[in-house]
C-alpha distance (Angstrom), angle and dihedral (degrees) to the residues before:
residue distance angle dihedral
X1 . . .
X2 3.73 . .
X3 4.44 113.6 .
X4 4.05 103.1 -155.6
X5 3.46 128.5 -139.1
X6 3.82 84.1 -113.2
X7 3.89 80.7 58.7
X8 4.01 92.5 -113.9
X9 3.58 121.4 144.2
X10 4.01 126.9 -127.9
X11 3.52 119.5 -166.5
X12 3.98 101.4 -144.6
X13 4.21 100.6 -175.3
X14 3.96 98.2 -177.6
X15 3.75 140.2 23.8
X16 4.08 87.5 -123.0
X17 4.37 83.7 61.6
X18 3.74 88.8 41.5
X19 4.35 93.7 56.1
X20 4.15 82.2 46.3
X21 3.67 91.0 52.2
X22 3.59 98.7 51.5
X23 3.81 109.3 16.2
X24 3.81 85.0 95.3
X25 3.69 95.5 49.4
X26 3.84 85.3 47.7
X27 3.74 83.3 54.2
X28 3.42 98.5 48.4
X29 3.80 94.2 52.3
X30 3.60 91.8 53.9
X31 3.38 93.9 53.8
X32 3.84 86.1 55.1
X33 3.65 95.9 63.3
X34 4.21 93.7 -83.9
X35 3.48 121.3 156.3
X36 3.83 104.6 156.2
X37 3.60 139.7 -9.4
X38 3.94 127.2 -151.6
X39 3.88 130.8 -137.1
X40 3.58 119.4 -161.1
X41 3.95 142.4 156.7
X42 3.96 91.9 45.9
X43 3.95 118.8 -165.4
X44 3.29 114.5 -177.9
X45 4.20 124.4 179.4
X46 3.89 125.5 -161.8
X47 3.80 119.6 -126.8
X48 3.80 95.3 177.6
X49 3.58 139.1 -53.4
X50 3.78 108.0 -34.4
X51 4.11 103.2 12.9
X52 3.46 127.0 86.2
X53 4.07 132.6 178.3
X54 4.11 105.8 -141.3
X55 3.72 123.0 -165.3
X56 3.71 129.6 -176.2
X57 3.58 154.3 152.4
């Protein structure tokens, strides 16, 4: 599941949809001059036994 920063909601069922979703923003960073990006701060909240909600910066 990806949360927006317009706040919608997109349902992302397997890692294979989650490379189509993004491989052309990967692209298109690249292509900017991107080499890397860094995560940091993590917070990450348990809602059962195999979900997880994951914030960063």
């Amino acid at each position: 599941m990806s949360v927006r920063v317009d706040g919608s909601v997109m349902a992302i069922p397997s890692h294979a949809e989650g490379e189509h979703l993004y491989r052309p923003v990967f692209n298109a960073w690249r292509s900017e001059g991107y080499a890397w990006f860094e995560m940091k701060d993590f917070e990450m909240l348990a809602l059962g036994q195999d979900s997880r909600i994951v914030s960063f910066d």
